[in-house]
C-alpha positions as CSV (number, residue, x, y, z in Angstrom):
1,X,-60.0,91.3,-47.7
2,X,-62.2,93.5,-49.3
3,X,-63.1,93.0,-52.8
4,X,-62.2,96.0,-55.2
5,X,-63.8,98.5,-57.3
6,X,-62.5,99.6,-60.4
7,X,-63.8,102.5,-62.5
8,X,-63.3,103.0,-66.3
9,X,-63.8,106.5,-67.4
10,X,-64.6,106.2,-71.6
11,X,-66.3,108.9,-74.0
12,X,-68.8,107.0,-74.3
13,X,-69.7,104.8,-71.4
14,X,-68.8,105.1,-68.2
15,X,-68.1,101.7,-66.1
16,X,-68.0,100.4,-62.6
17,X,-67.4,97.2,-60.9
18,X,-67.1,95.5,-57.7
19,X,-64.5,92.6,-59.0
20,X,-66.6,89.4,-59.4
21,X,-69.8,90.6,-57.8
22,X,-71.2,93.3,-60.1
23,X,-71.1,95.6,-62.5
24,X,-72.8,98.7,-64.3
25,X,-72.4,101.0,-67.5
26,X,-73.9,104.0,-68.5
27,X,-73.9,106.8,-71.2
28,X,-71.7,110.0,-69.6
29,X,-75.0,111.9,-69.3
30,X,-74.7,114.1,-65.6
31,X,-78.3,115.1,-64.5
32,X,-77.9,117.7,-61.3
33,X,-80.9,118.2,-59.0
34,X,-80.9,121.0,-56.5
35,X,-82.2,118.9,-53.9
36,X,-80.6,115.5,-54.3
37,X,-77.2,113.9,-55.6
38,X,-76.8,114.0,-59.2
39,X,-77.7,111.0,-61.5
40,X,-76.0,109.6,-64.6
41,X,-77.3,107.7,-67.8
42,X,-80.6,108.3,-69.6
43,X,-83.8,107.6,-68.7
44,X,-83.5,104.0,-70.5
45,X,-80.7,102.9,-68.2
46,X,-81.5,104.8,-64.6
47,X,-84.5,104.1,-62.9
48,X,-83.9,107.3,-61.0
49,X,-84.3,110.1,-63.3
50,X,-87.7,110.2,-62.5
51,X,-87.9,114.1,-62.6
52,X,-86.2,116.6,-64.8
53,X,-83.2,118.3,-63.9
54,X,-80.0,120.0,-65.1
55,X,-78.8,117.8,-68.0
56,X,-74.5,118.2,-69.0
57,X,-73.2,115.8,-71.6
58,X,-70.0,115.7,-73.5
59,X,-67.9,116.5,-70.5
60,X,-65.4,113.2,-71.0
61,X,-63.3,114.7,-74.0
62,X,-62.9,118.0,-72.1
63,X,-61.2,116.9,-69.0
64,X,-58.3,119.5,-68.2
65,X,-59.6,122.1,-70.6
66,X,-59.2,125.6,-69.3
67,X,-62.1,127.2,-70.4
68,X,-65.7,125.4,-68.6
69,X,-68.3,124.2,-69.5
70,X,-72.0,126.2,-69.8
71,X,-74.9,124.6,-68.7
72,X,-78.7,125.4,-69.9
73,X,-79.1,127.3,-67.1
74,X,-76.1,129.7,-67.6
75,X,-73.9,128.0,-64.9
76,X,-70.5,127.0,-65.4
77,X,-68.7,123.8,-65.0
78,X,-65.1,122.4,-64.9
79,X,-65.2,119.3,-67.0
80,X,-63.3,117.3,-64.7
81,X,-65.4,118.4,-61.6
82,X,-68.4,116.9,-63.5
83,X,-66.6,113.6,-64.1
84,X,-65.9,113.3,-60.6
85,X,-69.3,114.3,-60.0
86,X,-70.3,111.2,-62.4
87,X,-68.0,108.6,-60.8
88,X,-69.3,108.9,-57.3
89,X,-72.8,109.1,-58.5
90,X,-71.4,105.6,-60.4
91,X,-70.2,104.4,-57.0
92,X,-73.5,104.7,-55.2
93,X,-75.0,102.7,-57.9
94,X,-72.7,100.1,-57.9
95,X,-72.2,99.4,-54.1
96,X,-74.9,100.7,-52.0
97,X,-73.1,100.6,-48.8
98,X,-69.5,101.5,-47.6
99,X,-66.7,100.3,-50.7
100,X,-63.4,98.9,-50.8
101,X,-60.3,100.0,-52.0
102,X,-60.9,102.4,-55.5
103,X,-59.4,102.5,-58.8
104,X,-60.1,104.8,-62.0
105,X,-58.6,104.0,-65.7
106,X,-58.8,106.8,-67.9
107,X,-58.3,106.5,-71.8
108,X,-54.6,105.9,-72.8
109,X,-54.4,108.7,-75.1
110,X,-55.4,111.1,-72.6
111,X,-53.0,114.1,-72.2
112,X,-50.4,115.0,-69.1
113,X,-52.8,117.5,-68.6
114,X,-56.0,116.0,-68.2
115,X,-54.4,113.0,-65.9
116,X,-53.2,115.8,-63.4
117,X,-56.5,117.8,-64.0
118,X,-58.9,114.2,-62.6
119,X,-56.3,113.3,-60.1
120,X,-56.7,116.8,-58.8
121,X,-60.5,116.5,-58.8
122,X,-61.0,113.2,-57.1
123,X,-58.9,114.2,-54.8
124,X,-61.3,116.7,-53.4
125,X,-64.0,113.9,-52.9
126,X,-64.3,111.9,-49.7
127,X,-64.9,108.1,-51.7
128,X,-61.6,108.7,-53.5
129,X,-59.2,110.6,-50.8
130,X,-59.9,107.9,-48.5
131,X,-59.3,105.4,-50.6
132,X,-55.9,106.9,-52.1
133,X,-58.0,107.1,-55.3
134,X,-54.9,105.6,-58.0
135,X,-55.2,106.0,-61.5
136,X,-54.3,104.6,-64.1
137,X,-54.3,104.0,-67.9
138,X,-56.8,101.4,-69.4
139,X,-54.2,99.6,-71.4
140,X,-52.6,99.2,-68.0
141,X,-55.8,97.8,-66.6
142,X,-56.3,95.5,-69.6
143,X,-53.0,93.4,-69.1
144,X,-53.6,93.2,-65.4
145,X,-57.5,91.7,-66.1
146,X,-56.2,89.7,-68.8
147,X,-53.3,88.2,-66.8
148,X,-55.9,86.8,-64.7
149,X,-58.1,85.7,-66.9
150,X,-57.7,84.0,-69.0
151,X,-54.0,84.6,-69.5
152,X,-51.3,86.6,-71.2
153,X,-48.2,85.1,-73.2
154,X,-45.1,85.7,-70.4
155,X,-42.4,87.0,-73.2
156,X,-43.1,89.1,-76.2
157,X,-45.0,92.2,-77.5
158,X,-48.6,92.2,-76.8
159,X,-50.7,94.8,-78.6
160,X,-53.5,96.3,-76.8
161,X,-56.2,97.8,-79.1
162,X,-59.4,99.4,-77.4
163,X,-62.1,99.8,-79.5
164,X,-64.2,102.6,-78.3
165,X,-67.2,104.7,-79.0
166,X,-65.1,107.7,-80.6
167,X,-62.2,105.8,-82.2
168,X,-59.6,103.0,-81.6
169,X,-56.3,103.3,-79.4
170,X,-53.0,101.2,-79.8
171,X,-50.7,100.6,-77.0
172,X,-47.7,98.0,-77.3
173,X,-46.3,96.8,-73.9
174,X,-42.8,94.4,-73.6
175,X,-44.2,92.0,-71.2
176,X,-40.5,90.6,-71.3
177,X,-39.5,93.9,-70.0
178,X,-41.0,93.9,-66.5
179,X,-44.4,91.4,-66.1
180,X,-45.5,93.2,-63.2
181,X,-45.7,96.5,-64.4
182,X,-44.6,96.6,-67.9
183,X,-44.5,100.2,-69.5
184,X,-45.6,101.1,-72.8
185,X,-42.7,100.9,-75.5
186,X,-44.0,104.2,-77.6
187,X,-47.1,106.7,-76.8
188,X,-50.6,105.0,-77.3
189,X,-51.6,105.8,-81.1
190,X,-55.0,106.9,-81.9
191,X,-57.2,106.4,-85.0
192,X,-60.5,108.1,-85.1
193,X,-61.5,106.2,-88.5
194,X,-62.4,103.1,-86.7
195,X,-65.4,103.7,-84.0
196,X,-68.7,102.8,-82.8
197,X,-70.5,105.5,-84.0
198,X,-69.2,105.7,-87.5
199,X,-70.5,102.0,-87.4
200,X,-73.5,102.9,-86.2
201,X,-73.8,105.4,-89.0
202,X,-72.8,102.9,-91.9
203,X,-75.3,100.3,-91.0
204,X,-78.0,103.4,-90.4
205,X,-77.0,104.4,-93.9
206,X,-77.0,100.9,-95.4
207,X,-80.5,100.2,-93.7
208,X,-81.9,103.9,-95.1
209,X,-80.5,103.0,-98.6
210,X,-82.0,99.8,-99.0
211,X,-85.8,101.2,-97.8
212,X,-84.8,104.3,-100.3
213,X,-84.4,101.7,-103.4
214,X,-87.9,100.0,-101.7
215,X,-89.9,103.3,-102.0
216,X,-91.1,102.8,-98.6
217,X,-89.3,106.1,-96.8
218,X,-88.8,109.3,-97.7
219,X,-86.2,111.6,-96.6
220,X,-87.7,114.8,-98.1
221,X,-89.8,115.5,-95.2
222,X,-89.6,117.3,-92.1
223,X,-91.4,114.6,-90.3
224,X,-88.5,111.8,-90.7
225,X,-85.9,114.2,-88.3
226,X,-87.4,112.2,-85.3
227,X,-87.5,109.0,-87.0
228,X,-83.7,109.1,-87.9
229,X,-82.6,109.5,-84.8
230,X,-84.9,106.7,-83.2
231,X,-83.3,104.4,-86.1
232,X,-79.5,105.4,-85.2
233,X,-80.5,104.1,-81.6
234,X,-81.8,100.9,-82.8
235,X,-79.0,100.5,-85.4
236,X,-76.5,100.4,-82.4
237,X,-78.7,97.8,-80.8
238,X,-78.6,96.0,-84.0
239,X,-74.8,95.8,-84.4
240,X,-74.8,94.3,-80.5
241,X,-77.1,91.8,-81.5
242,X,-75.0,91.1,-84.6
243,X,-72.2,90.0,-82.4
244,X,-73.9,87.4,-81.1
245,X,-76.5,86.1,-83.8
246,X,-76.8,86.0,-87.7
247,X,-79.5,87.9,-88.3
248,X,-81.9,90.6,-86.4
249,X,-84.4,93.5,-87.4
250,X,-84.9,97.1,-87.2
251,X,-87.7,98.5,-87.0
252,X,-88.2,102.0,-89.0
253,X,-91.0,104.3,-88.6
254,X,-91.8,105.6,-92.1
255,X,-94.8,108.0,-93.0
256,X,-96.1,104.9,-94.6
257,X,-96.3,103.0,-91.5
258,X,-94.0,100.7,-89.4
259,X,-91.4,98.5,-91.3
260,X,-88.8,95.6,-90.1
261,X,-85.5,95.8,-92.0
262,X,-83.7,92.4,-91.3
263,X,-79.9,92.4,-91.3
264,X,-77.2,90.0,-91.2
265,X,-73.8,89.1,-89.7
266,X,-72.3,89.2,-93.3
267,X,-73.9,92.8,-94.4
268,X,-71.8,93.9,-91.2
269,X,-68.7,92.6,-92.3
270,X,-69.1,94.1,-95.3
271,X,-69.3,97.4,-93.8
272,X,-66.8,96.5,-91.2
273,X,-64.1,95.9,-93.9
274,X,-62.6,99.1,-95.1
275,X,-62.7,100.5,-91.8
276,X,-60.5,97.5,-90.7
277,X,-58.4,97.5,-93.3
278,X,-57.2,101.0,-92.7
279,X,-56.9,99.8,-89.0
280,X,-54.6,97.2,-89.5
281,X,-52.0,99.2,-91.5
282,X,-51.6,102.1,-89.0
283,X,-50.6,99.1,-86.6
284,X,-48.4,97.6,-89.2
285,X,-46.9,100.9,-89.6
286,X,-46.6,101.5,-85.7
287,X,-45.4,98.3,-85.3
288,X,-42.3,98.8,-87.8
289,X,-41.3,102.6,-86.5
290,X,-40.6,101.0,-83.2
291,X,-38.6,97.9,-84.5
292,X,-40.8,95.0,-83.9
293,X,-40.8,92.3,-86.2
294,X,-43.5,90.4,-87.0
295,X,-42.0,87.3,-85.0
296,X,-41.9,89.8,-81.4
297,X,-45.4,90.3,-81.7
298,X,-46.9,87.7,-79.4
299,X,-50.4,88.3,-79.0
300,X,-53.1,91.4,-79.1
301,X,-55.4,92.3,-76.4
302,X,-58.9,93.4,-77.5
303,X,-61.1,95.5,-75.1
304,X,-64.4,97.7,-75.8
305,X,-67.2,97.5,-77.1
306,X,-66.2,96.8,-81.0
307,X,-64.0,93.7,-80.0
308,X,-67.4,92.1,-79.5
309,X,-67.9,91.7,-82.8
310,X,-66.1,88.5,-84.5
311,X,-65.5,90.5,-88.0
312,X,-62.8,92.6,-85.5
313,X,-60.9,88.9,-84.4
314,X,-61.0,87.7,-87.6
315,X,-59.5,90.3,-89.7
316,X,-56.7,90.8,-87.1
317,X,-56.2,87.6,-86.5
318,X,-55.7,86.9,-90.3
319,X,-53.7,89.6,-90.9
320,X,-51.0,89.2,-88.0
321,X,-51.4,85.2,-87.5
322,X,-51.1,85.9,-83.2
323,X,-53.7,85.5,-81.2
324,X,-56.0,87.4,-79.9
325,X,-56.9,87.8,-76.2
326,X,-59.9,89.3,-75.2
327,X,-63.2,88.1,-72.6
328,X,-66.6,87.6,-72.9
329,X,-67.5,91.1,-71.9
330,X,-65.1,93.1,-73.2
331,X,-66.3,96.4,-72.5
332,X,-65.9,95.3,-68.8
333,X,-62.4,94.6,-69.2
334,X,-60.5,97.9,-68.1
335,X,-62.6,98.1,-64.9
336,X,-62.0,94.7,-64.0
337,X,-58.5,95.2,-64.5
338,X,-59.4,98.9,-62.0
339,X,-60.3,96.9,-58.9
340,X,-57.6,94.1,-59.4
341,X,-54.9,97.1,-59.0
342,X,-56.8,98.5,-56.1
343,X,-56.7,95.1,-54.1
344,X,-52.7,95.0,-54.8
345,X,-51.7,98.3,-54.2
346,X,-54.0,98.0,-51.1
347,X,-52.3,94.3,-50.1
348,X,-48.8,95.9,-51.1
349,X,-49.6,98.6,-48.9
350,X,-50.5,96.5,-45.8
351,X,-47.6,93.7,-46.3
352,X,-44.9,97.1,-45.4
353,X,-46.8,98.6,-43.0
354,X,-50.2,97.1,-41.5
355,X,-48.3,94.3,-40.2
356,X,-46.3,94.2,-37.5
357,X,-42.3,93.8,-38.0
358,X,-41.7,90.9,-35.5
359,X,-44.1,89.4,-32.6
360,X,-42.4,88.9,-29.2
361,X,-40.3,86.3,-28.1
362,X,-41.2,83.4,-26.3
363,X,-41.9,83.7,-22.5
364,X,-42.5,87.8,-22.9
365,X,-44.7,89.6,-21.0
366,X,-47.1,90.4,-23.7
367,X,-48.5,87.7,-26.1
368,X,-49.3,87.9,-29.9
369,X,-52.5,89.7,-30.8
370,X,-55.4,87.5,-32.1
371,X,-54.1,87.7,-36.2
372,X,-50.8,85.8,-35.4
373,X,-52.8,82.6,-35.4
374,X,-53.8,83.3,-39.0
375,X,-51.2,82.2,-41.4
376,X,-52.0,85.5,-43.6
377,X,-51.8,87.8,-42.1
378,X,-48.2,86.9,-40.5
379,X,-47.8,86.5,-44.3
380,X,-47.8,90.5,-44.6
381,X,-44.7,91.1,-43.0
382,X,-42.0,89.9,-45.4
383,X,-39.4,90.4,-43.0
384,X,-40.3,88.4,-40.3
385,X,-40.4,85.2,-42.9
386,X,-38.0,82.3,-42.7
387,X,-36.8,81.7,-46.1
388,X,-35.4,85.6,-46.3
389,X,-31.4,84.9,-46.5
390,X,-29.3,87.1,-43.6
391,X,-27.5,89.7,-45.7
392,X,-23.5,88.6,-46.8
393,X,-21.2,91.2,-47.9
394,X,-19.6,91.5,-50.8
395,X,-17.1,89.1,-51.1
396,X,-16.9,89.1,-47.1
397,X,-14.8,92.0,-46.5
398,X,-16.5,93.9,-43.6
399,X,-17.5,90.7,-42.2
400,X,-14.1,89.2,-42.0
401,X,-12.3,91.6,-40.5
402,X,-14.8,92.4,-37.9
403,X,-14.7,88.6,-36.7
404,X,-10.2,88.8,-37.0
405,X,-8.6,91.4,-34.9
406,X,-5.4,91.3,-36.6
407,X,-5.4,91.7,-40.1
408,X,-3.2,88.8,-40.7
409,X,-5.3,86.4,-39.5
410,X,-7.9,87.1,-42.4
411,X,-8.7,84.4,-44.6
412,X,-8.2,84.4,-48.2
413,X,-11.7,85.5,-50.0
414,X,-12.8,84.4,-53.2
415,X,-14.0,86.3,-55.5
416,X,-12.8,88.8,-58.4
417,X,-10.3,90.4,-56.5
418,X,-8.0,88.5,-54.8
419,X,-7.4,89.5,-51.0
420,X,-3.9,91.4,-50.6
421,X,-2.1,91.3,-47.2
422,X,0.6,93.6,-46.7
423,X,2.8,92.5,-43.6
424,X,6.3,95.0,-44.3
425,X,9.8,93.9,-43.3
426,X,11.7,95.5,-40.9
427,X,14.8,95.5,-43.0
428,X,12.8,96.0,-46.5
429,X,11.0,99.1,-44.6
430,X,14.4,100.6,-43.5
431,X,16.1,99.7,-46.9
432,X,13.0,101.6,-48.5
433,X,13.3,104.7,-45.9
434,X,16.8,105.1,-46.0
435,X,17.9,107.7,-48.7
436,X,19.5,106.1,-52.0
437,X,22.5,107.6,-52.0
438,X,23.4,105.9,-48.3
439,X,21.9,102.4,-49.4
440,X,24.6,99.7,-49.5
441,X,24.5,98.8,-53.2
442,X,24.7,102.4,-54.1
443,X,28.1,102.8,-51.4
444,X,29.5,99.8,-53.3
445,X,29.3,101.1,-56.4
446,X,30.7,104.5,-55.8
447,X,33.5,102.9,-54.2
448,X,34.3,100.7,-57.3
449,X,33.9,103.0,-59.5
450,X,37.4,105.2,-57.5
451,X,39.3,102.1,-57.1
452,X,39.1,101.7,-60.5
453,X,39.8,105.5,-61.6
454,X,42.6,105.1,-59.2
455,X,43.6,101.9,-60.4
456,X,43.7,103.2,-64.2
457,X,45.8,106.1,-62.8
458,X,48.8,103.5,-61.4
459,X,48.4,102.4,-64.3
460,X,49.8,105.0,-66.2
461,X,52.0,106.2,-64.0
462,X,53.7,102.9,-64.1
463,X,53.9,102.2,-67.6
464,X,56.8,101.8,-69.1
465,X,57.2,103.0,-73.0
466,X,59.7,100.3,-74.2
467,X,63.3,102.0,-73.9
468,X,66.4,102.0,-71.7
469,X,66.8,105.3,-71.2
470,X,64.3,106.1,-68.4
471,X,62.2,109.4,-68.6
472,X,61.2,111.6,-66.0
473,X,58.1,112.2,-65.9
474,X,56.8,115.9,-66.2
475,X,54.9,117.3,-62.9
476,X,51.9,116.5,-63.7
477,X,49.3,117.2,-60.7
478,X,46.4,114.5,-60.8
479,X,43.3,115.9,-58.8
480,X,41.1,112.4,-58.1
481,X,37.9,113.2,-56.1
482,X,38.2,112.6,-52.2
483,X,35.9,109.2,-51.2
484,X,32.8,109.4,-49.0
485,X,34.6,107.8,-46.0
486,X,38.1,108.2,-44.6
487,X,40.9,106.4,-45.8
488,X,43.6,104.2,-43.5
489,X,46.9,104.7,-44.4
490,X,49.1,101.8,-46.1
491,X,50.3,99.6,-44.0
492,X,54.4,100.5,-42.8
493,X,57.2,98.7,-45.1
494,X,60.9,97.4,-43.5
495,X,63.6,99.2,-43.9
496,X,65.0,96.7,-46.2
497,X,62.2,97.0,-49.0
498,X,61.2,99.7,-51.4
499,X,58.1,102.0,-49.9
500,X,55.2,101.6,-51.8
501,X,54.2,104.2,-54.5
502,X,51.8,107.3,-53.2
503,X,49.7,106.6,-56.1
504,X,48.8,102.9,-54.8
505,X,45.4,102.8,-54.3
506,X,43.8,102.5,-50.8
507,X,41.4,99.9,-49.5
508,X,37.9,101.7,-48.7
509,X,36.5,100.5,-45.7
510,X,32.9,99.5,-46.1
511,X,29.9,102.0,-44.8
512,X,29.4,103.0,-41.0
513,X,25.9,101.7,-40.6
514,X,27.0,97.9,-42.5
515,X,29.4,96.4,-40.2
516,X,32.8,95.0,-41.7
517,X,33.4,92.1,-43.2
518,X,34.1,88.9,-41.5
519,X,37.5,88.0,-43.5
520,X,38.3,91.9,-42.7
521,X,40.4,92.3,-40.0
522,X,38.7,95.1,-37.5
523,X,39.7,98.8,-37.5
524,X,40.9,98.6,-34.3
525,X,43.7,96.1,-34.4
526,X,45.6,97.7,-37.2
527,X,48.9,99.3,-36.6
528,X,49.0,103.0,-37.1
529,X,50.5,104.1,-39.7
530,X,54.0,105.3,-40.5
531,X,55.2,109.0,-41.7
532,X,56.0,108.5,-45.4
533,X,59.5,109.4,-46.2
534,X,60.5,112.7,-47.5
535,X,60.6,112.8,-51.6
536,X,63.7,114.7,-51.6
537,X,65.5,110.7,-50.5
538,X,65.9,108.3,-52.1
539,X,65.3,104.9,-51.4
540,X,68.1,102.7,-49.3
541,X,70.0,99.9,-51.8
542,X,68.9,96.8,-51.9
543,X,70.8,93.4,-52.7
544,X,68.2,92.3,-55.4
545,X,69.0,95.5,-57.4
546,X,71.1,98.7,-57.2
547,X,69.5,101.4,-55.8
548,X,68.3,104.0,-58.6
549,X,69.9,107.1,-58.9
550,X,68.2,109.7,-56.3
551,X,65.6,112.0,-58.6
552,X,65.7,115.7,-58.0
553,X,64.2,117.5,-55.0
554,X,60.6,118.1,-55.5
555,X,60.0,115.4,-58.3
556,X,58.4,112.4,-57.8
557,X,60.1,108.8,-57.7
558,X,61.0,106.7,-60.2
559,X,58.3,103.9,-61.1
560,X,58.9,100.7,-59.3
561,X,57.0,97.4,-59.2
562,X,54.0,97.3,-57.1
563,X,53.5,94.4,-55.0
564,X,51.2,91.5,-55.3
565,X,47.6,92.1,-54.8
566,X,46.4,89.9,-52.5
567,X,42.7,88.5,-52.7
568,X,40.9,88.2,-55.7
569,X,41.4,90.9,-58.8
570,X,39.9,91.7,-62.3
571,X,42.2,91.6,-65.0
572,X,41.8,93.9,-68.1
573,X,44.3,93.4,-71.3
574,X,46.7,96.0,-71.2
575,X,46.2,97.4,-67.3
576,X,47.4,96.1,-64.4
577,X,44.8,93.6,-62.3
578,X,42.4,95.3,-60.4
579,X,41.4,94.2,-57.0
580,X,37.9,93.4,-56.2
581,X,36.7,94.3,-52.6
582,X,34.3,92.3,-51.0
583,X,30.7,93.9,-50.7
584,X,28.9,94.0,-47.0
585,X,26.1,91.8,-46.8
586,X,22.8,93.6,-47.1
């Protein structure tokens, strides 16, 4: 596999490396030749600018800005087409022959803007379309570097602080969240107070003040413009030194002659103080607007050139007792970090669609191509692995009934929801068709509920009030509603025997569709029925009792006793027993 290259774009250096072969940084200084491909860096750093040529600075901070930048020469310039200009110019310094995969960070508190505006521009070079050219943010970069080494805490906050040239950034990241790709929790914060060159301009300021109170350089003149900016330059190289020794030396050029200034570790933590101070609140501050206590904050991530100096790990380390992750060259750290994500997008890449989705079987044609002997590169194609589990519905559903024809024969499922098998009746489904005035428990009771109507209208007919003197009753026409089904006809009396009273109530026979009863004697064999007599007669004598004097023409008989209900009755105090009818059997 080929080893990445990772690019960090910063406003004050700009960085490339080959991952764990190489590495270079430079100033963002663009020198153009007509004749040749354009250089970066000053003459201190690159060999090559051995000849003038069209010199562009300050291009870094104006990525994505509409209006472009003016050259010397009157020509103008999009900032991001010079920065893309600068990072291939980086890449042929890096790698002189063909490179691997590519990947550019960019400063976290970049805009929307001036992302879209670099993507655009790489896009148009040939290094960085061919190799997809991703981007992504330097706090990004820094937690993938640092996961690899030399480690990140796997739960908690971590706080990544990037100590650049032009100012600090602060970016918290919930590494609980998602460990592969965890996203910010709030936009990166930026604070311009703490930077390298308002470092660089304190210790230039402390070393001028203490040759001022010496006598031995004067500021008045003219003469001391060149000197001061020779001086800044070797006040940055001082406070490098510083990080890793106690004491070094500047040397000044006064009108007086040369002079060594010696400096020490402790005169830069002085100065370094107040800056750091103010530092660590804003992250206190940003740390409490988002809702992170002091016990979620697991560690903090220091990249850039000021988190070489120790003042930097001690004061934060004091202040938020976590500690503090950061490598030996720090200012290294997002690029590394660069090429790491270009090697996995690159490997995620290949592992979907470089290899192959299955080999052929055994005894085919065609055998395996030369890579299926390697155990890697099989490795690539996820799908053809062993371990991979066959997919299982949910709950095995689909699977169940694709294997049992008839839905019956299903097996019960567990899981939340219990498996429900609905196998209907054929007498529940008819029952539930059929309408509910013809179902038999309805028929039942509508036929109940006329016996007994008629029943409590025998009842009053025959009731006697008490005296001897018998009343006729007044003709009093009783309309009772007509049943559902036809009525037989009473059964015929002897001669002998009083006929039974018209308002005897008849036995309903049960529904068509039910059949009859079994203790019911059948329709059929019953005998027909007899004319009733005439009203106008009157009923022959018999020897238990003297016949009753014959009533009227057209009034209705005297009350006589009914006869004995057969079968089972309900009795009610004060009316006459009612009989109860066997129901059909459902």
């Amino acid at each position: 596999m080929a080893d990445g290259t990772g690019l960090s774009v910063g406003a004050s250096r700009l960085t490339a490396v080959v991952v764990d072969r190489t590495a270079v940084s430079r100033a963002p200084v663009l020198t153009i030749y007509p004749d040749r491909p354009p250089e970066v860096g000053v003459p201190s750093e690159n060999p090559n600018l051995s000849e003038p040529g069209l010199i562009v600075t300050d291009f870094v901070e104006r990525v994505g800005d509409p209006i472009p930048i003016v050259a010397a020469d009157g020509t103008a310039h999009r900032a991001e087409a010079l920065l893309a200009e600068a990072l291939r110019a980086m890449l042929r310094t890096v790698a002189a022959g063909p490179v691997g995969p590519i990947a550019v960070s960019h400063p976290a508190h970049w805009r929307p803007a001036a992302v879209a505006a670099l993507r655009a521009a790489l896009a148009g070079e040939d290094e960085f379309a061919h190799s997809g050219g991703p981007l992504l943010t330097d706090a990004e970069a820094t937690l993938i570097a640092l996961a690899r080494d030399p480690g990140l805490p796997t739960r908690g906050v971590v706080a990544v602080c990037d100590f650049g040239g032009t100012g600090t950034s602060l970016t918290l990241f919930d590494l609980a969240a998602d460990t592969s790709a965890p996203a910010p929790l709030a936009p990166t914060v930026r604070h311009a107070d703490l930077s390298g060159a308002l470092i660089d301009q304190a210790l230039m300021k402390h070393v001028i003040d203490g040759m001022s109170e010496a006598g031995t350089l004067d500021l008045s003149g003219t003469s001391a413009i060149d000197s001061l900016g020779r001086l800044r330059a070797q006040c940055r190289v001082a406070k490098e030194q510083l990080s890793t020794g106690a004491v070094t030396s500047v040397t000044v050029d006064a009108p007086g002659g040369r002079t060594d200034v010696r400096i020490t570790r402790d005169e830069l933590d002085g100065l370094l103080q107040p800056p750091l101070g103010d530092f660590a609140e804003v992250m206190q501050t940003t740390l409490e607007r988002n809702g992170i206590r002091s016990g979620d904050l697991a560690a903090i991530a220091s990249i850039g050139g000021g988190a070489r100096m120790p003042a930097v790990t001690t004061a934060l380390s004091e202040r938020f007792r976590v500690p503090i992750v950061t490598t030996a060259h720090p200012e290294l750290t997002a690029a590394i970090g660069a090429g790491l994500h270009a090697v996995r997008a690159t490997a995620q890449e290949g592992m979907t669609s470089v290899a192959p989705a299955a080999w052929p079987v055994a005894g085919a044609a065609e055998s395996p191509p030369e890579e299926a002997s390697s155990g890697t590169f099989r490795a690539l194609a996820w799908s053809d692995a062993d371990d991979i589990p066959d997919y299982v519905p949910e709950y095995g559903a689909p699977a169940e009934l694709a294997e049992y024809g008839d839905p019956s024969e299903v097996p019960e499922v567990d899981g939340p929801r219990p498996s429900l098998q609905f196998t209907p009746d054929g007498d529940t489904e008819d029952a539930h068709r059929a309408p509910w005035y013809r179902r038999p428990a309805v028929l039942a009771a509508i036929a109940a509920a006329v016996l007994a109507a008629m029943a409590v209208a025998a009842a009053l007919l025959l009731r006697d009030d008490g005296t001897s003197t018998p009343t006729t009753p007044s003709p009093t026409t009783t309309t009772t509603p007509p049943p559902e089904f036809p009525l037989p006809a009473p059964p015929p009396q002897p001669a002998t025997e009083a006929p039974a009273p018209r308002t005897q109530a008849p036995q309903a026979p049960p529904p068509a569709e039910v059949p009859p009863p079994t203790d019911a004697p059948p329709p059929a064999e019953a005998p027909p029925p007899a004319e009733p007599p005439p009203p106008a007669e009157a009923p022959p004598p018999t020897e238990a009792a003297p016949p009753p004097e014959a009533p009227p023409p057209g009034e209705a008989p005297p009350p006589t006793e009914a006869p004995p209900i057969e079968g089972p009755v309900i009795t009610i105090p004060g009316l006459p027993p009612i009989p109860v009818f066997p129901q059909p059997a459902p």
